[in-house]
C-alpha positions in Angstrom: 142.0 89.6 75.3 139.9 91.7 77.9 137.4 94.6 77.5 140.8 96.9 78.1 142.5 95.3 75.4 140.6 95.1 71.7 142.0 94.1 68.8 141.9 97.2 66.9 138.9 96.4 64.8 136.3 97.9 67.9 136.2 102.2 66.1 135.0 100.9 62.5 131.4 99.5 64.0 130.5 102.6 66.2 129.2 105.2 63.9 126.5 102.4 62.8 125.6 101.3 65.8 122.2 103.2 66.4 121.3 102.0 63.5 120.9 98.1 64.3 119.0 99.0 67.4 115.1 96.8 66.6 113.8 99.0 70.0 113.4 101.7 67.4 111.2 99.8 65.2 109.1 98.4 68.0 105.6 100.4 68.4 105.6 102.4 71.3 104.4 101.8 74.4 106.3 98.6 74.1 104.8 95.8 75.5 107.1 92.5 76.3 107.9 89.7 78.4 110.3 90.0 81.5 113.0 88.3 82.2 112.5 85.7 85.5 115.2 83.3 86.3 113.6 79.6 86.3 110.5 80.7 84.9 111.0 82.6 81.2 112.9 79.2 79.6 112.7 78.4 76.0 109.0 76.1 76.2 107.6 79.0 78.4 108.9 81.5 75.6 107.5 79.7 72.6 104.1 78.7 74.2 103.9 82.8 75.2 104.6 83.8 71.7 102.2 81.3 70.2 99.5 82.7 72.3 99.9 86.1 72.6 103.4 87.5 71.3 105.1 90.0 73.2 106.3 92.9 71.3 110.0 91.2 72.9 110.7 88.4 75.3 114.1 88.3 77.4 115.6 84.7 78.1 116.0 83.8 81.8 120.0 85.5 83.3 122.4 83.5 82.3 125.6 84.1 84.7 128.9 85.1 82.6 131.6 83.4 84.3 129.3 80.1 83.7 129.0 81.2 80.2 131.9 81.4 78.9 134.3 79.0 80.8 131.7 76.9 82.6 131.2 73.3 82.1 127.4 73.5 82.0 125.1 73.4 79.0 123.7 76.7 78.0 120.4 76.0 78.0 119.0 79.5 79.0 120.1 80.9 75.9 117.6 78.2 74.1 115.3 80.3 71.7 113.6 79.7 68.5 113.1 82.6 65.6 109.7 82.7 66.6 110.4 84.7 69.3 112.3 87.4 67.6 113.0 89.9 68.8 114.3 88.0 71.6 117.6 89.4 74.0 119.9 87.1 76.1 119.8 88.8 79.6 123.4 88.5 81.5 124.6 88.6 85.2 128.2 88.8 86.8 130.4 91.0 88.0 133.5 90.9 85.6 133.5 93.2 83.0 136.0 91.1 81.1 133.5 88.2 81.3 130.9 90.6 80.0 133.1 91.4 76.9 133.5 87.4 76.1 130.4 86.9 76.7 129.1 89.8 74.3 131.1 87.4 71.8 128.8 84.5 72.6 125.2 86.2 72.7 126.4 87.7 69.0 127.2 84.3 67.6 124.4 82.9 68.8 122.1 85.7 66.7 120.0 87.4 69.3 118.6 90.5 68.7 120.3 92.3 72.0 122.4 92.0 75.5 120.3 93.0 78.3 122.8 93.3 81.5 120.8 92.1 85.0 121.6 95.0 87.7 118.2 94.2 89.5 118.0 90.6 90.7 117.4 90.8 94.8 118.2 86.8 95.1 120.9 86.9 98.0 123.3 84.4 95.5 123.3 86.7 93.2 123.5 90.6 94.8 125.8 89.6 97.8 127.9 88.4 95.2 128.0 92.2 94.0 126.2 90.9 90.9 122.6 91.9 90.2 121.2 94.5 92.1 124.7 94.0 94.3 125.9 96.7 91.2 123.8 99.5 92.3 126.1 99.9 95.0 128.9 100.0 93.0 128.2 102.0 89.8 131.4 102.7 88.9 131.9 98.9 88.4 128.5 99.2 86.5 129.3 101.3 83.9 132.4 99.4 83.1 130.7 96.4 82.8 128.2 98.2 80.1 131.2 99.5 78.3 132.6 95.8 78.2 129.8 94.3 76.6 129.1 97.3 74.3 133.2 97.0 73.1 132.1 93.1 72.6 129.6 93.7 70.6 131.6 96.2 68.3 134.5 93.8 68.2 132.7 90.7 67.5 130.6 92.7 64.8 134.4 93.8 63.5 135.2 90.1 62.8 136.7 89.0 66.1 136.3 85.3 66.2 135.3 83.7 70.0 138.5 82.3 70.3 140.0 85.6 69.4 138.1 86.9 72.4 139.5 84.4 74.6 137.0 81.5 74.2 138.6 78.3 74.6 137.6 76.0 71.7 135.5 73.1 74.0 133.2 76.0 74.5 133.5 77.5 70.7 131.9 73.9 69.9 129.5 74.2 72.4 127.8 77.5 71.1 128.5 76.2 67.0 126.8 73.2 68.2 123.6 74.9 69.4 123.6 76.9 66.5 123.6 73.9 64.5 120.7 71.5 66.6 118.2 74.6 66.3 119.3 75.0 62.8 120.9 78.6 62.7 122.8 79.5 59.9 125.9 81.9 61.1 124.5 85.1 62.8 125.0 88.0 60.5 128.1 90.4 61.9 125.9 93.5 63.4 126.2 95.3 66.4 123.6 94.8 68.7 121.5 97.0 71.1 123.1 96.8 74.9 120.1 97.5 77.7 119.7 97.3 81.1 117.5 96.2 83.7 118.0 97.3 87.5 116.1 98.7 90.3 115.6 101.7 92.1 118.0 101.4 94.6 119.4 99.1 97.1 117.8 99.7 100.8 116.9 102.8 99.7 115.3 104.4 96.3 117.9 106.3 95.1 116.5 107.0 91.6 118.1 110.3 90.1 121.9 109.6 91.5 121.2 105.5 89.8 119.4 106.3 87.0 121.8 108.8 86.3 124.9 107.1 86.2 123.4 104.8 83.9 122.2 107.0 81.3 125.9 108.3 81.1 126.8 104.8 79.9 123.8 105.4 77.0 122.3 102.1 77.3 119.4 102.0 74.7 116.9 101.1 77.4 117.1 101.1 81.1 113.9 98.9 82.5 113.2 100.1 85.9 111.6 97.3 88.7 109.6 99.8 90.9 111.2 98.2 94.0 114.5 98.3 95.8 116.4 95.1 96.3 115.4 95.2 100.5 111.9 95.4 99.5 112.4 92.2 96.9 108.6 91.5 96.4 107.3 92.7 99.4 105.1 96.1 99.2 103.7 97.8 96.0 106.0 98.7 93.0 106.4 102.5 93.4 105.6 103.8 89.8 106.1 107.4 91.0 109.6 106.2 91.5 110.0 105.1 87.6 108.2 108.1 86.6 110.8 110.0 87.7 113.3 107.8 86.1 111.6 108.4 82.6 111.6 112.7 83.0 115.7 112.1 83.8 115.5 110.5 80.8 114.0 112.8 78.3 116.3 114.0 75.7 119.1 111.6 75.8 117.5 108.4 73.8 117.5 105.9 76.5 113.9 104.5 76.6 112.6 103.5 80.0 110.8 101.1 80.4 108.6 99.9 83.6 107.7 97.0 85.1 106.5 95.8 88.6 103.0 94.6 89.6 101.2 94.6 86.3 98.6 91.8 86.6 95.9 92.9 83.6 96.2 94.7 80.5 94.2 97.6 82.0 97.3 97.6 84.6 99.4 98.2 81.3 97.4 101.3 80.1 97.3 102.7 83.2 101.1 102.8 83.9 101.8 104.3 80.4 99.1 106.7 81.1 100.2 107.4 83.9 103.9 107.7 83.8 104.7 108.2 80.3 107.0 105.0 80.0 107.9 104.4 76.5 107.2 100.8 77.4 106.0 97.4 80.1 107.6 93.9 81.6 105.3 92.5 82.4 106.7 89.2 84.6 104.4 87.4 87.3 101.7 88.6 85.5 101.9 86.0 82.9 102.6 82.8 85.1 99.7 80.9 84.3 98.9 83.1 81.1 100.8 82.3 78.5 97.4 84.3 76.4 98.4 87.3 78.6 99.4 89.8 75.4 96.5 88.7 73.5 95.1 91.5 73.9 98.0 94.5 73.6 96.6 95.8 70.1 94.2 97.8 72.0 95.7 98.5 75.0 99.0 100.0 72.9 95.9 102.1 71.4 94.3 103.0 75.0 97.3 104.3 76.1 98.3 105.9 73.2 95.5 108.4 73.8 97.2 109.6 77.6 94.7 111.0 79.8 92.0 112.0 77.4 88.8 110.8 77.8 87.4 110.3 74.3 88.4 106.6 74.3 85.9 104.9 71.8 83.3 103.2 73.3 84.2 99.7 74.5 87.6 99.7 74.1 88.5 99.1 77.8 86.2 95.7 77.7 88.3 94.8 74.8 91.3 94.2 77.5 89.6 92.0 79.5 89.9 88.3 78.2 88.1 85.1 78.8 90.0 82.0 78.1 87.4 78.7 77.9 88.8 76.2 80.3 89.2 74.1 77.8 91.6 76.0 76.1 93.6 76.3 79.1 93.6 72.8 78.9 95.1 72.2 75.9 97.7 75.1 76.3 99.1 73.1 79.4 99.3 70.1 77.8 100.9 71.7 74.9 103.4 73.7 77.4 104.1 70.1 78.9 104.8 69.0 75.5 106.9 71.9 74.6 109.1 71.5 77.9 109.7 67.5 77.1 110.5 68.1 73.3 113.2 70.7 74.6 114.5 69.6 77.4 113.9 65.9 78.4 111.9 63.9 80.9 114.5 63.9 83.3 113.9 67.3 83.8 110.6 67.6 83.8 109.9 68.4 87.6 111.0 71.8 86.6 107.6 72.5 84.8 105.4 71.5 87.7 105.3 74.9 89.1 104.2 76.4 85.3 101.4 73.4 85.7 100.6 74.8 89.2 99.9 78.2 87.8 97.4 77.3 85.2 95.3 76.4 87.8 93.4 79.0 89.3 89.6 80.2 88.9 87.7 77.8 88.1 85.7 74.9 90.4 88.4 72.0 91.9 91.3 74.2 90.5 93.1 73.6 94.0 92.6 70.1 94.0 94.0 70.1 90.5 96.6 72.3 91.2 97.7 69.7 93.8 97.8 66.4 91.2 99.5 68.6 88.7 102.6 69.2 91.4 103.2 65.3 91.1 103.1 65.0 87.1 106.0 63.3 85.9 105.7 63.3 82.5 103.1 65.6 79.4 101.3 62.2 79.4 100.9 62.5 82.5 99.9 65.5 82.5 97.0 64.6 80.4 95.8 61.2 82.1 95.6 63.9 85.6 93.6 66.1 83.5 90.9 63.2 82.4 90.7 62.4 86.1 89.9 66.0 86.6 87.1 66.2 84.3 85.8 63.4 85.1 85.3 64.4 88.6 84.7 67.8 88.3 82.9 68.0 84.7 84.4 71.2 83.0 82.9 74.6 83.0 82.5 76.5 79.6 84.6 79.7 80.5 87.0 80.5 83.0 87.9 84.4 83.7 91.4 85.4 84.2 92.5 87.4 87.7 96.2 87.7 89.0 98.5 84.0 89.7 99.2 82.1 91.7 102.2 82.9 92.9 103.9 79.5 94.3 108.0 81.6 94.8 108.5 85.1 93.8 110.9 84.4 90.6 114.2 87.3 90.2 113.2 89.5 87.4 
């Protein structure tokens, strides 16, 4: 079975597929948590959403090929309901991978596909995945026809194996299902997105964002970079803003993202550019407390350009997080990342333990135990040392992270 060959069910799900779409529910400008590949995992997720909930949060990519006839874990696609609405991101090349794995993100119950045609990483885009599809939109759009027909097939009744799942890996996903206590997911079809960039060595924004608006994706998100630049340089919002008015009329949201460090950053953008919504990715490394405050900022920019914001309002955006707090959020974090998965893995949150520690007096020399923690208790005996030394100041303001390796978002 490939995305060229369904099993006849695929026509009978189309005409209600708009209708399953939760972007259409979410108050506008959206406000969510990117995607970034070894960073957004399932204890960075939960400890975000505890502290601040994202309107959405996107899991880390998760490669296709890997996905569905790998021999690895699938340990991305982690997530608890109390992330919802939460979207597996994908990456590959294959459009009949795309279509399998369609199958998989279903049966697992997320909310949506979101389909990576903007990570720079040189693995990934000289593979011709990631951003590598910008130079080969043809091969794009088939690839966002695949997944859409697997969603519409699976939703039809097409079991994984009927999609050409082989069964070790039908266990796999029935056994995930099953340790995070998930009844079967309902059969829906859910919403297919993108997220890309604005060109490849060059910003080619109405001939890209053009040829994927023919595909009707429900929303494009738009890095403000090209893949050359990869972080280098500032995020050209003039660029997305030009992406949205290509957009108007044909029910693909856009969405921005790209340099965003504050809320204010958020309103700004929105006012700015008219984006129905924000990623917001390196932004929150460090703070997980980052969306806090995006009640008031949906409400800031809601009122555009106009200057008869009530008085205060901005100040509203700008948080103060007592150190202590930020404390106890790490060690929580720490906690989170052991219960999930293991000790053995644990070096993996040393760079989230790096990032909390910023702006406040002996936060380098902190910053430098916290890179050698092996363990959550560890992580807390470090911290006693700390205060002990350093005492512990009564507030600590927040300012733009750390930021120890540019993750792909």
């Amino acid at each position: 079975m490939t995305a060229h060959e369904p099993d006849g069910h695929s026509t009978r799900a189309t005409a209600g597929a708009a209708e399953e779409s939760f972007w259409s529910t979410l108050p506008q400008p959206v406000i969510g948590l990117s995607p970034m590949d070894g960073v957004t995992d399932a204890p960075f997720r939960r400890i975000v959403v505890r502290y601040g909930a994202p309107d959405v949060t996107l899991t880390e990519f998760t490669n296709v090929g890997d996905m569905c006839h790998g021999r690895h874990a699938l340990s991305s696609l982690l997530y608890s309901n109390e992330e919802r609405p939460v979207v597996a991101q994908l990456y590959g090349k294959d459009p009949a991978l795309f279509y399998e794995a369609a199958h998989v993100v279903c049966e697992l119950g997320f909310d949506g596909l979101d389909i990576n045609m903007g990570c720079p990483s040189k693995n990934v885009a000289a593979s011709g995945s990631g951003a590598g599809l910008i130079r080969t939109p043809d091969l794009a759009g088939e690839i966002i026809r695949a997944a859409r027909q697997g969603v519409l097939d699976w939703a039809n009744g097409q079991t994984l194996r009927g999609a050409g799942l082989k069964a070790a890996r039908v266990e796999l996903v029935a056994s995930m299902n099953a340790a995070w206590s998930r009844l079967p997911a309902r059969r829906r079809v859910i919403p297919v997105s993108v997220k890309t960039r604005l060109g490849y060595d060059s910003v080619i924004v109405e001939r890209w964002i053009s040829r994927l608006l023919h595909e009707r994706p429900v929303v494009i998100s738009l890095h403000g970079r090209t893949l050359e630049q990869m972080y280098r340089g500032s995020a050209d919002w003039t660029a997305i803003a030009q992406a949205v008015r290509l957009a108007r009329g044909t029910g693909t949201l856009v969405f921005g993202n790209g340099d965003v460090q504050t809320m204010q950053d958020v309103v700004t953008r929105v006012r700015d550019t008219g984006v129905h919504g924000v990623l917001i990715g390196r932004g929150t490394l460090g703070t997980p407390w980052f969306f806090r405050t995006k009640e008031p900022a949906r409400a800031q920019a809601a009122l555009g350009r106009r200057d008869d914001a009530p008085e205060g309002l901005e100040a509203v955006l700008d948080v103060e997080v007592p150190l202590e707090e930020r404390f106890r959020i790490m060690i929580e974090h720490a906690r989170e990342f052991e219960t999930i998965f293991g000790g053995e893995w644990f070096p993996r949150m040393r760079k989230h333990l790096a990032w909390y520690c910023k702006g406040f007096p002996h936060a380098a020399a902190l910053r430098a135990s916290m890179v050698r923690a092996s363990s959550s208790r560890d992580v807390e005996e470090r911290l006693v040392r700390h205060r002990a030394h350093a005492g512990s100041p009564a507030v600590v303001s927040l300012e733009p992270p750390l930021i120890v390796a540019a993750p792909c978002a």
